[in-house]
Backbone as CSV, one residue per row, in Angstrom:
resi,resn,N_x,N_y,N_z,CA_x,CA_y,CA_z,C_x,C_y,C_z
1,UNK,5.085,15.789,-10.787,6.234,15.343,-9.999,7.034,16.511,-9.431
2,UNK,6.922,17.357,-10.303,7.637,18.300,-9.871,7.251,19.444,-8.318
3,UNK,5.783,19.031,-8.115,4.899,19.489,-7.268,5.348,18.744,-5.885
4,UNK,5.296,17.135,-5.855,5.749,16.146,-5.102,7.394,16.863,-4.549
5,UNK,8.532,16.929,-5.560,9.484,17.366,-5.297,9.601,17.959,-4.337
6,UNK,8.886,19.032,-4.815,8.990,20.743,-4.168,8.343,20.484,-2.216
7,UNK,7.859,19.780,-2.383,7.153,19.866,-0.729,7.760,18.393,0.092
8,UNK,8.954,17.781,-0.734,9.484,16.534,0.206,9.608,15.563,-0.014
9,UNK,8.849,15.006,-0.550,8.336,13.634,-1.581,9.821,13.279,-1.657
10,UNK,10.551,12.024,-1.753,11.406,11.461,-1.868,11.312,10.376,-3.048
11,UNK,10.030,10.305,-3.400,9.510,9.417,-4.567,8.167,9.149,-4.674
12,UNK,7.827,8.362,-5.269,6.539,8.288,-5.786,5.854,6.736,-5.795
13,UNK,4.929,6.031,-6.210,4.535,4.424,-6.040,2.975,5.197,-7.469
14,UNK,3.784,4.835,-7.958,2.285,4.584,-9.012,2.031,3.169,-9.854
15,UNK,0.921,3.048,-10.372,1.030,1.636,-11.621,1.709,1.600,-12.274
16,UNK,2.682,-0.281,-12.639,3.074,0.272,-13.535,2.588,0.349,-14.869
17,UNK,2.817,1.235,-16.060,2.207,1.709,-17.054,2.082,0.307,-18.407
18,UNK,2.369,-0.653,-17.529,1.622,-2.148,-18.886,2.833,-1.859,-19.686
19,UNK,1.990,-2.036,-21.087,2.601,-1.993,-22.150,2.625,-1.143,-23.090
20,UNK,2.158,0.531,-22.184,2.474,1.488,-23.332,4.018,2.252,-23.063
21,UNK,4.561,1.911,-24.262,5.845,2.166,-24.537,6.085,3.777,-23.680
22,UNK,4.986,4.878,-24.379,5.533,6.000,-24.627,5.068,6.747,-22.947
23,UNK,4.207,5.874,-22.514,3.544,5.960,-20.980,4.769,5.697,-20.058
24,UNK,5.735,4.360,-20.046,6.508,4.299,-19.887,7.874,5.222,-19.648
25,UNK,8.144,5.980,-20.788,9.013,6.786,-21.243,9.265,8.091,-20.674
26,UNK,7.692,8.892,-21.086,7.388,9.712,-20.178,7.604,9.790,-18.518
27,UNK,7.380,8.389,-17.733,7.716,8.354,-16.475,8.555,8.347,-16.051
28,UNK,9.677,7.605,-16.724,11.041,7.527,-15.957,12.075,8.677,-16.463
29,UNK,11.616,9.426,-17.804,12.195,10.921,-18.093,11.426,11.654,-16.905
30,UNK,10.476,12.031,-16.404,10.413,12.374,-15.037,10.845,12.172,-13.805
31,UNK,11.241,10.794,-13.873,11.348,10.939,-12.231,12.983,11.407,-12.674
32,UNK,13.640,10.884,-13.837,15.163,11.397,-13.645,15.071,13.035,-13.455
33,UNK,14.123,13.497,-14.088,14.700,14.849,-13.890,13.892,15.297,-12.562
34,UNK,13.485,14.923,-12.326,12.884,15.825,-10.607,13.465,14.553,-9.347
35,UNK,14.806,13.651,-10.104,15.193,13.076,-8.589,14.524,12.354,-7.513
36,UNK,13.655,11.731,-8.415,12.586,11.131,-7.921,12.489,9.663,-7.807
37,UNK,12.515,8.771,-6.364,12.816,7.349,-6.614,10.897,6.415,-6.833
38,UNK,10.977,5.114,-7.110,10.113,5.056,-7.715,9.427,3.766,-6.705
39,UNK,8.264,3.411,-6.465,7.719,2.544,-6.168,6.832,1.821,-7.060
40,UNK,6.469,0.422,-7.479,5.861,-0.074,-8.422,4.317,-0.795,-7.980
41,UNK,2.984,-0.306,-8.409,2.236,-1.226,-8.054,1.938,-2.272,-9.245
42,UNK,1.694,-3.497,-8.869,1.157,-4.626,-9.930,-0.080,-5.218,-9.017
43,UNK,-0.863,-5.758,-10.487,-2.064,-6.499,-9.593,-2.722,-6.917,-10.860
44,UNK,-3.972,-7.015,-10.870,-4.273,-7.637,-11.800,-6.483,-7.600,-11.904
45,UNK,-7.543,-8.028,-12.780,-8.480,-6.954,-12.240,-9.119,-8.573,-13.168
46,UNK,-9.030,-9.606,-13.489,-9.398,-10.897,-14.372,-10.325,-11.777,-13.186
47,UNK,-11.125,-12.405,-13.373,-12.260,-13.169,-12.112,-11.807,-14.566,-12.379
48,UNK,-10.829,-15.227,-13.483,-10.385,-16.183,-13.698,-8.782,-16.227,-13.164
49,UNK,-8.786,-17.295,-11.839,-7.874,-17.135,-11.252,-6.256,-17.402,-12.068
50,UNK,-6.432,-18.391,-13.054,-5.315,-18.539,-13.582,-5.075,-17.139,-14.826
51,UNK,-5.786,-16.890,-15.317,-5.538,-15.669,-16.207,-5.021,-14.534,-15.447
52,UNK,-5.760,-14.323,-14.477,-5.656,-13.144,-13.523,-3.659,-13.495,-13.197
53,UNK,-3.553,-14.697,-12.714,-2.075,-15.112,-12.135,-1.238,-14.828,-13.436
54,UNK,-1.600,-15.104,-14.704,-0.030,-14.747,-15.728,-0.667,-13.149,-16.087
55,UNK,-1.796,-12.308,-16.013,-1.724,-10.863,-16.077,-0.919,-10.500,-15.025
56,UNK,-0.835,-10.705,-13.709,0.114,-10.267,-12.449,1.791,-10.649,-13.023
57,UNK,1.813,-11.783,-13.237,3.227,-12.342,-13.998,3.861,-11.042,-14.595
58,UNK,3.050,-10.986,-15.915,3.381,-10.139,-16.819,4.060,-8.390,-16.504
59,UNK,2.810,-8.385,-15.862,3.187,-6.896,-15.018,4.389,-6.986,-14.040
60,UNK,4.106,-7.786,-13.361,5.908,-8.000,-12.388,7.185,-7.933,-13.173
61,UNK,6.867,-8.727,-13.427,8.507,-9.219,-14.499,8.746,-8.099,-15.006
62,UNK,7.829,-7.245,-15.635,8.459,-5.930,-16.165,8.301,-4.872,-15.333
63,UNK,7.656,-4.589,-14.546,8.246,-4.003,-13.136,9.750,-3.547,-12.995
64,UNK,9.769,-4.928,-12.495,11.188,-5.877,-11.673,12.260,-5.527,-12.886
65,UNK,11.695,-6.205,-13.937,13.099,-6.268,-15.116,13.810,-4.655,-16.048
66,UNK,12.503,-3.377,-15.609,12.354,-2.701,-16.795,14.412,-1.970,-16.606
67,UNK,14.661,-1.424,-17.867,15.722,-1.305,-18.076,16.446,0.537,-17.781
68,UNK,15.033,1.088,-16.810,15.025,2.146,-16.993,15.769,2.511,-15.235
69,UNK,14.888,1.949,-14.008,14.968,2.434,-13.253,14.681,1.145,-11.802
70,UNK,15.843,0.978,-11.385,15.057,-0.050,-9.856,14.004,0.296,-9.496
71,UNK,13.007,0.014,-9.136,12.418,0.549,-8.069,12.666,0.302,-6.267
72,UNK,12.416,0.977,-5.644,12.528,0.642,-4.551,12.259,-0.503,-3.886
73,UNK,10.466,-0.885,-4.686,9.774,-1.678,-3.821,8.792,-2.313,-4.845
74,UNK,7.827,-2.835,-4.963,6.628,-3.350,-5.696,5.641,-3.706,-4.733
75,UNK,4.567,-3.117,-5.202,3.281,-3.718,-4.115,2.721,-3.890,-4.683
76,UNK,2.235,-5.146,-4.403,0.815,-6.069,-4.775,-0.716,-6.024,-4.538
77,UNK,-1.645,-5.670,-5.506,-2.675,-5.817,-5.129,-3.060,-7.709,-5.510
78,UNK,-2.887,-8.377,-4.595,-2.951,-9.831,-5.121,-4.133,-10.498,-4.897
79,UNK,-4.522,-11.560,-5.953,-5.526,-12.148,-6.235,-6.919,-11.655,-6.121
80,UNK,-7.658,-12.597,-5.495,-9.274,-11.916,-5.328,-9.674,-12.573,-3.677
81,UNK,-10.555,-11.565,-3.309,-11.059,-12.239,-2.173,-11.538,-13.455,-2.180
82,UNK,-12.381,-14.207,-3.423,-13.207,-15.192,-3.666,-12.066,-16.258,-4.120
83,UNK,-11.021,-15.918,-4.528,-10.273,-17.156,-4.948,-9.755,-18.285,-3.464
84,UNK,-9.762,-19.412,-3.868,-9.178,-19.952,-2.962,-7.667,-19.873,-2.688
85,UNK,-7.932,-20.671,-1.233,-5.921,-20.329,-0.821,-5.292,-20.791,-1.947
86,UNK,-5.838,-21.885,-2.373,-4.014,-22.581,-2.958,-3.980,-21.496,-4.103
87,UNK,-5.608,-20.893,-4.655,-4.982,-19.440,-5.889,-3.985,-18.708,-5.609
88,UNK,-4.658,-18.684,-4.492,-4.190,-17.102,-3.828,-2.399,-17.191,-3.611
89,UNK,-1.977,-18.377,-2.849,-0.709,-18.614,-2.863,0.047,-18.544,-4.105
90,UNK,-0.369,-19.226,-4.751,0.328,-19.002,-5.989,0.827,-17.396,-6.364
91,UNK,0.298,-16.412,-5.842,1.079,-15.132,-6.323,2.405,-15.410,-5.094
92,UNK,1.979,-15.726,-3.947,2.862,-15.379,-3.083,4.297,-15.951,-3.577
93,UNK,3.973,-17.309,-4.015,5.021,-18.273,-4.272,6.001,-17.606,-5.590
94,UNK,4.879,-17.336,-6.629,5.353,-16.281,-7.651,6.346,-15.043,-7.283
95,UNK,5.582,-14.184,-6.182,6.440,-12.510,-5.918,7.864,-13.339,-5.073
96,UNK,7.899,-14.470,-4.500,9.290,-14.600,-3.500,10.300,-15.121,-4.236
97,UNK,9.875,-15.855,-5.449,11.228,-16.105,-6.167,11.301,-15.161,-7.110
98,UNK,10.575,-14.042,-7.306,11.069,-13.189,-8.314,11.622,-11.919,-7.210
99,UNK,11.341,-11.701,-6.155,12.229,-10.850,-5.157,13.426,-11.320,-5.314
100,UNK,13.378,-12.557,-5.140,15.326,-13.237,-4.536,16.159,-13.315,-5.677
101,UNK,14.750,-13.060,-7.157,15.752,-13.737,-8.445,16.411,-11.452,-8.613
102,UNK,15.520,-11.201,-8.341,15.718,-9.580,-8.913,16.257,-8.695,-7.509
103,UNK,16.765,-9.073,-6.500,16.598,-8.135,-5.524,15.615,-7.018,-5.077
104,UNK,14.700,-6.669,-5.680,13.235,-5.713,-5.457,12.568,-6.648,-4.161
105,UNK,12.321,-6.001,-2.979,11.609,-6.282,-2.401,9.845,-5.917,-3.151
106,UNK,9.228,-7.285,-2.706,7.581,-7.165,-2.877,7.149,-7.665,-1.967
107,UNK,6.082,-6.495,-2.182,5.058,-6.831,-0.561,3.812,-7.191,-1.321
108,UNK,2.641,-7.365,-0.490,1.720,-8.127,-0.846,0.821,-6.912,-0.083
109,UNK,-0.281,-6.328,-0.546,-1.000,-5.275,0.350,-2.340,-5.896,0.565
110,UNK,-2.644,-5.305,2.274,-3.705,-5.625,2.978,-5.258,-4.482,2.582
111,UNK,-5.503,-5.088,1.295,-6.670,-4.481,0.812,-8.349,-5.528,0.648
112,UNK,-9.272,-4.779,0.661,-10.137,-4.837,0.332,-10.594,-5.579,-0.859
113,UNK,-11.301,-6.685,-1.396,-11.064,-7.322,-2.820,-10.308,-7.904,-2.852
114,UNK,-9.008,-8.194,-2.080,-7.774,-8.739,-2.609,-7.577,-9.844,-1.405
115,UNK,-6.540,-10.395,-1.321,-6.618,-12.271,-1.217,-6.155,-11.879,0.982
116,UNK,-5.580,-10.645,0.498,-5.225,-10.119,2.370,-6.813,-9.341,2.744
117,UNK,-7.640,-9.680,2.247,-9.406,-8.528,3.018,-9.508,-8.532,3.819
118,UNK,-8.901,-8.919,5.029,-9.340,-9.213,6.492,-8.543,-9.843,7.216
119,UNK,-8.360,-9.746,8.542,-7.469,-9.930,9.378,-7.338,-11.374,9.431
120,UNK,-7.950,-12.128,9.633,-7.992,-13.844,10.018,-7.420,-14.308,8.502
121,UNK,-8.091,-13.787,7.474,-7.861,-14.535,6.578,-6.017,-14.185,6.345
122,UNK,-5.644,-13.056,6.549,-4.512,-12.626,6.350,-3.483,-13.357,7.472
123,UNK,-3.822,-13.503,8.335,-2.647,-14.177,9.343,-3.242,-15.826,9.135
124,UNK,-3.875,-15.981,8.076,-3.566,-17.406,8.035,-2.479,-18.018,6.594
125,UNK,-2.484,-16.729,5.966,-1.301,-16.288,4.889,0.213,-16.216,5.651
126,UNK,-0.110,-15.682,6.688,1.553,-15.545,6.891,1.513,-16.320,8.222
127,UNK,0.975,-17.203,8.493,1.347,-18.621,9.244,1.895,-19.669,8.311
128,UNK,1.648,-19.489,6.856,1.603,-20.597,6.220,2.707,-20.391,5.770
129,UNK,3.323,-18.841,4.805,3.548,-18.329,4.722,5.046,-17.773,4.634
130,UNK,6.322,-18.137,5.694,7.412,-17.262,5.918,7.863,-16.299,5.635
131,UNK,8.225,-16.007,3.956,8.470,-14.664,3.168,7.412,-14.149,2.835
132,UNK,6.129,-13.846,3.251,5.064,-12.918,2.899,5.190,-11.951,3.816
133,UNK,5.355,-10.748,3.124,5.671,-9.421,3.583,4.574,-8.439,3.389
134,UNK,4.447,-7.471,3.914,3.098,-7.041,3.519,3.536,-5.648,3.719
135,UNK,2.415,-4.980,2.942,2.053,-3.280,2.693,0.624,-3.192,3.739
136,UNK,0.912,-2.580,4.422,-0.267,-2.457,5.306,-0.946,-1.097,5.218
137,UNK,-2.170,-1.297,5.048,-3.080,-0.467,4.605,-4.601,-0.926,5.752
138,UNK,-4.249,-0.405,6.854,-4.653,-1.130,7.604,-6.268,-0.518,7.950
139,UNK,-6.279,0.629,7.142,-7.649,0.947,6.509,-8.940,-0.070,6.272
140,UNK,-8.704,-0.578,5.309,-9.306,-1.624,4.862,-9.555,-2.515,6.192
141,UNK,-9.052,-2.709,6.596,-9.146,-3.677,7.536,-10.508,-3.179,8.769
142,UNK,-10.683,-1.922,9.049,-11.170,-1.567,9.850,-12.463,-1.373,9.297
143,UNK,-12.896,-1.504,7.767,-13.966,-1.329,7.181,-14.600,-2.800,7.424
144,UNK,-13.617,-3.662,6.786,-14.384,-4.985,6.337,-14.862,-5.690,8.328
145,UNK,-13.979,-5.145,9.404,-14.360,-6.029,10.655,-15.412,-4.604,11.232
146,UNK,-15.657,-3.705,11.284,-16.258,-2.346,11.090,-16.163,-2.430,12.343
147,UNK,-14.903,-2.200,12.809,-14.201,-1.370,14.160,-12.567,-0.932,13.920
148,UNK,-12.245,-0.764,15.110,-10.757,-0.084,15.273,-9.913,-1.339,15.256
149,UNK,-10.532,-2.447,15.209,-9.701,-3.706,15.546,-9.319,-4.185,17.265
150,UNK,-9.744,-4.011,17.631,-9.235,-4.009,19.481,-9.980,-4.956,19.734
151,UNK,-10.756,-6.032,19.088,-10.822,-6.975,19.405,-10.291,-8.240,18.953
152,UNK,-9.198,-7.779,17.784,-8.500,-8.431,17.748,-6.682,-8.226,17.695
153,UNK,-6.481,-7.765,18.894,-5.010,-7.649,19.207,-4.243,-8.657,18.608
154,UNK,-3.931,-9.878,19.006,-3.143,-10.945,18.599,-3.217,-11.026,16.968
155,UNK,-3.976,-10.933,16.272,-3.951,-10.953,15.267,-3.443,-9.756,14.833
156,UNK,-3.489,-8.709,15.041,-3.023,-7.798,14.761,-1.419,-7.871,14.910
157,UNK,-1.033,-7.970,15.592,0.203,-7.439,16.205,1.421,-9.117,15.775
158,UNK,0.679,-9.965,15.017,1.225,-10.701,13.977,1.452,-10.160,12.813
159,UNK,0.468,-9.717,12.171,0.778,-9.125,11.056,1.556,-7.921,10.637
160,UNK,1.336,-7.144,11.677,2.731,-5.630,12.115,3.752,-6.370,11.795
161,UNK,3.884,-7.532,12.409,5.643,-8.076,12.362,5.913,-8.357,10.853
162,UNK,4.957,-8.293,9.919,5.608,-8.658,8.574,5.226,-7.408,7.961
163,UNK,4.896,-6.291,8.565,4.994,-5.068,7.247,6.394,-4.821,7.233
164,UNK,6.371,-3.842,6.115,7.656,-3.585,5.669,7.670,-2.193,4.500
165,UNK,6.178,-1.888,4.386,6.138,-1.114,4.007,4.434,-0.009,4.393
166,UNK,4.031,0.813,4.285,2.729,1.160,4.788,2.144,2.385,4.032
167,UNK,0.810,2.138,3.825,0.146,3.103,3.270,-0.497,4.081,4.084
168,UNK,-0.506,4.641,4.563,-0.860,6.267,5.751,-2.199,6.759,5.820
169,UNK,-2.793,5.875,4.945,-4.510,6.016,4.861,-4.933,5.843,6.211
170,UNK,-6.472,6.839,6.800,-6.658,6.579,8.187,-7.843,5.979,7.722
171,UNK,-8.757,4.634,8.429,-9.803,4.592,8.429,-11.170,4.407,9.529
172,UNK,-11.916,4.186,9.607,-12.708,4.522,10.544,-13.510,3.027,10.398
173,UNK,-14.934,2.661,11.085,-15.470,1.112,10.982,-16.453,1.575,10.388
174,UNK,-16.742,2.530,9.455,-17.360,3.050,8.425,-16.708,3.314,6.920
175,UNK,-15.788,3.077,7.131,-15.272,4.171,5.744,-13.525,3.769,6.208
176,UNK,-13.284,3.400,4.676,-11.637,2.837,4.434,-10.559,4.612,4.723
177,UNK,-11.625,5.824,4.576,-11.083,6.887,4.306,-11.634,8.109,5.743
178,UNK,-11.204,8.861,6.289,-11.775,9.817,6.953,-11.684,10.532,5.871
179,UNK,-13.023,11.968,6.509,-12.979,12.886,5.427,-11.630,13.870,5.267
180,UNK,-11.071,13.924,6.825,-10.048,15.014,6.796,-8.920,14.417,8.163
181,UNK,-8.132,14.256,8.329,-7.374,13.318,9.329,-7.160,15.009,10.450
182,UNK,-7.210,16.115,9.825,-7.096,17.019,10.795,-8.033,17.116,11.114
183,UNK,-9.334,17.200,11.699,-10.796,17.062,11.756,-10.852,16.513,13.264
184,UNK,-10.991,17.162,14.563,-11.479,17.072,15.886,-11.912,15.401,16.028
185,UNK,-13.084,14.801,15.303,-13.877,14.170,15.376,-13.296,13.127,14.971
186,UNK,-12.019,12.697,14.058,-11.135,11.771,14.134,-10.045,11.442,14.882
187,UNK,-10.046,11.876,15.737,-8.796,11.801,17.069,-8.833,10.380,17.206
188,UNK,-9.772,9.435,17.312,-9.728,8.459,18.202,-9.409,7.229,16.732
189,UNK,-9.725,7.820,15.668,-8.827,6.791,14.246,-7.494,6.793,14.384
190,UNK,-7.123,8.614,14.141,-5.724,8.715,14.073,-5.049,7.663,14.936
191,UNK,-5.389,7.923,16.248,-4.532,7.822,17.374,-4.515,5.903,17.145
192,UNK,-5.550,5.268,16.839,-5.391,4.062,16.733,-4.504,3.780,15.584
193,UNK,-4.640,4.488,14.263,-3.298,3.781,13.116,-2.007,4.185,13.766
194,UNK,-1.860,5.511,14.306,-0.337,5.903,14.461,0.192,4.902,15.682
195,UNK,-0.522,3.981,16.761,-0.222,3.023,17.215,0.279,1.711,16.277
196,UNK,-0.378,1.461,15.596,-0.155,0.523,14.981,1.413,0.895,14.001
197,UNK,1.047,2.194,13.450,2.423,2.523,12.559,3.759,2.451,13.692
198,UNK,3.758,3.006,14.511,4.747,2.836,15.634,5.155,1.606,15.736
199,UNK,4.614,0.596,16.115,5.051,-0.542,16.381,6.053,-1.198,14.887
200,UNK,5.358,-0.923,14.048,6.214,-1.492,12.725,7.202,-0.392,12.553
201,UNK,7.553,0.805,12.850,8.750,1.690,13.210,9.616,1.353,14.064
202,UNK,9.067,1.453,14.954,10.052,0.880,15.859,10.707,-0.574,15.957
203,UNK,9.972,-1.168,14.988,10.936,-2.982,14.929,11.869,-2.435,13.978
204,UNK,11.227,-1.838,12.161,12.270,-1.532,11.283,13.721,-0.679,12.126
205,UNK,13.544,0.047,12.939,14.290,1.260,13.581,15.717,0.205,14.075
206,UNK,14.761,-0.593,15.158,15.718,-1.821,15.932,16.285,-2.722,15.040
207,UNK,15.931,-2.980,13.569,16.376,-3.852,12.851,17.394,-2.996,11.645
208,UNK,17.348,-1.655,11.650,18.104,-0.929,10.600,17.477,-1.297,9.392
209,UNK,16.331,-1.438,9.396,16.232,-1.642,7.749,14.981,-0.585,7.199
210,UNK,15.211,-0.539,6.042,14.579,0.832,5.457,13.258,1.088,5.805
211,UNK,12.657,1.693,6.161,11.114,1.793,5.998,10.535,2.788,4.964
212,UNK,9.751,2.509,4.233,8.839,3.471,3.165,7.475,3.474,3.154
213,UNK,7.319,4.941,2.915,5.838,4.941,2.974,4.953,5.981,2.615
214,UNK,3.549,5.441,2.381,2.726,6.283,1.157,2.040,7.251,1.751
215,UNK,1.729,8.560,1.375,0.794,9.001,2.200,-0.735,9.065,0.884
216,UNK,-1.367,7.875,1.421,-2.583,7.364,0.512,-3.707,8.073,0.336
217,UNK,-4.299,9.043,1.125,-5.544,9.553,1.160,-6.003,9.782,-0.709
218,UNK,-6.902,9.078,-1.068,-7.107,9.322,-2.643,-8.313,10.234,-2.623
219,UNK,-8.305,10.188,-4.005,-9.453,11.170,-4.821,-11.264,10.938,-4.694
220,UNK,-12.037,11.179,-4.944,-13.236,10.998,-4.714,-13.312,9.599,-5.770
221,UNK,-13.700,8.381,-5.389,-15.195,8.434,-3.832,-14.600,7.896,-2.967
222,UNK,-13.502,7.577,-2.523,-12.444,7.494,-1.319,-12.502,8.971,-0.530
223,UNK,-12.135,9.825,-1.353,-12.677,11.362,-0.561,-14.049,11.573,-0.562
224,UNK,-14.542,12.155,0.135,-16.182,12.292,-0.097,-16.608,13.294,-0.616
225,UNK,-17.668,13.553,-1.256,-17.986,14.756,-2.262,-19.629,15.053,-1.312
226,UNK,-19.972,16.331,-1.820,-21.200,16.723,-1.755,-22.161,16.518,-2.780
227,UNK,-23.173,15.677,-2.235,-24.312,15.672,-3.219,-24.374,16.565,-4.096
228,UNK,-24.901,15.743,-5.120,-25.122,16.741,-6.550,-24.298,17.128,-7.359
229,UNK,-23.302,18.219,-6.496,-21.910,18.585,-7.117,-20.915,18.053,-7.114
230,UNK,-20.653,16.717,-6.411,-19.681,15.703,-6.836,-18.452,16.918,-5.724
231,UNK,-18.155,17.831,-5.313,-17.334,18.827,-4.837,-16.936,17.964,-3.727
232,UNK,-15.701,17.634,-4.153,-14.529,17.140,-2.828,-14.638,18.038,-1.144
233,UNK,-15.155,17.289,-0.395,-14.919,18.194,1.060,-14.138,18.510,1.528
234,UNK,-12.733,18.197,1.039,-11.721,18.231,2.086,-10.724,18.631,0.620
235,UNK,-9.222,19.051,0.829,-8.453,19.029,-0.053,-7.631,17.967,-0.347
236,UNK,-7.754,17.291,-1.018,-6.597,15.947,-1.135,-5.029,15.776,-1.028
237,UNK,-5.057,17.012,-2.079,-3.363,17.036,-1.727,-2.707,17.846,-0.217
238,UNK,-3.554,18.770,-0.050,-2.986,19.111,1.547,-3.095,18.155,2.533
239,UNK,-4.211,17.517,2.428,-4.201,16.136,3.692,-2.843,15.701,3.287
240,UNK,-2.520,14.827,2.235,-1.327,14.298,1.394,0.004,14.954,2.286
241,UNK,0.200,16.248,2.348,0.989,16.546,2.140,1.272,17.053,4.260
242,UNK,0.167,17.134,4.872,0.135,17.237,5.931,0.083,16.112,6.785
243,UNK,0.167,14.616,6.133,0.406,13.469,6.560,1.740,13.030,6.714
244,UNK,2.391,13.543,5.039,3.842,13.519,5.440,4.632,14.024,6.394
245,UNK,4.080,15.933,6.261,4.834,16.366,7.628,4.881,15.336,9.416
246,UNK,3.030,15.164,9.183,3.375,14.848,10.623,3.958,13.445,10.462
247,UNK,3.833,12.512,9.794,4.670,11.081,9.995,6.619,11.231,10.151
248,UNK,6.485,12.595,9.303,8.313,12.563,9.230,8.598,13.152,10.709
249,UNK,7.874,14.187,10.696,8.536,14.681,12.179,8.003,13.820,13.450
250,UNK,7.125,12.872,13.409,7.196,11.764,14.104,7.870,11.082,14.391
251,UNK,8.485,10.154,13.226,9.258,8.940,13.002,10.559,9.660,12.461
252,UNK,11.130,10.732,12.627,12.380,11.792,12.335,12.642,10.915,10.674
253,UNK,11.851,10.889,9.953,12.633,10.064,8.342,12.963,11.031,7.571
């Protein structure tokens, strides 16, 4: 954390740590001392939709309730791709009265595996829907339709209107991840997410309300390695940290 600090980081979004007490403890004696605000993920990993729904429960509520630290935000990895709607709703119905009962905004993130996998299925969530808010990770999205999305504008540019929060991951209609976002040969990814990020900037901007956001690029096999030696191609935390620069001096945050 103290690394995060030092180069800008305003906070952090990790899991939250369940039910180990001392996992717990350790985290929020960190973020107090490096000034660090906190983002919460919950989700849940059960193939039985109702078990899977009170493991998500469980994890929220103490999220939301813990006695240590607000968090900013909570994001959802919710349900399963295979569950049906009325499963799948059920988190939604779950995260909106525990937002309004706790003040924590929760978003619901547009991932891969999870009940948002794809564009159609996702704007038929927030037609149905009103308070479903979303973490857009719009990565994923470009894997599972394996393009830039430009053939589906309208759908797109529905679902912009309910982010509220965003993960900075670039992806390509190959791969949820580029190898390096500074890399010549990704110009034409970049340039398509930072469209999309714009548009949900510029509504939060016109609406005054907060915007936050991750800079996601993860660890191998999201990063790509070289045969054999498993050796990361690219550096993780400098992408990380060269995503922030350019999004802040973009969007002046």
């Amino acid at each position: 954390m103290r690394i995060s600090k030092k180069e800008g980081y305003e906070g952090i979004e990790v899991w939250w740590p369940g039910d180990d007490a001392k996992a717990q403890e350790n985290l929020f004696t960190a973020l107090k001392k490096h000034g660090l605000q906190v983002g919460f993920l919950c989700g849940g990993s059960q193939s039985e939709p109702a078990v899977h729904l009170n493991a998500f429960k469980k994890n929220l509520d103490a999220a939301t309730g813990n006695s240590f630290q607000k968090p900013v935000y909570v994001n959802c990895h919710s349900g399963k791709d295979y569950f049906t709607y009325e499963e799948n709703k059920l988190f939604i119905d779950y995260t909106t009265k525990k937002s309004k009962e706790t003040g924590v905004p929760i978003y619901h993130e547009t991932h891969r595996g999870r009940m948002l996998f794809c564009a159609p299925i996702a704007r038929n969530f927030i037609e149905k829907n009103p308070d479903l808010r979303l973490t857009l990770d719009i990565s994923h999205w470009c894997v599972v339709h394996e393009s830039l999305l430009a053939d589906q504008k309208a759908t797109i540019d529905i679902a912009l209107e309910r982010v509220s929060h965003i993960h900075s991951r670039v992806g390509h209609p190959q791969g949820a991840q580029v190898n390096d976002p500074r890399a010549p040969e990704w110009d034409g990814a970049i340039k398509a997410h930072l469209a999309w990020w714009d548009k949900v900037i510029e509504r939060k901007k016109l609406k005054g309300e907060r915007m936050t956001i991750l800079t996601e690029f993860g660890p191998p096999d999201y990063l790509q390695t070289l045969p054999y030696t498993r050796q990361p191609v690219a550096d993780q935390w400098a992408i990380n940290v060269y995503m922030m620069n350019l999004l802040r001096k973009r969007y002046q945050l």
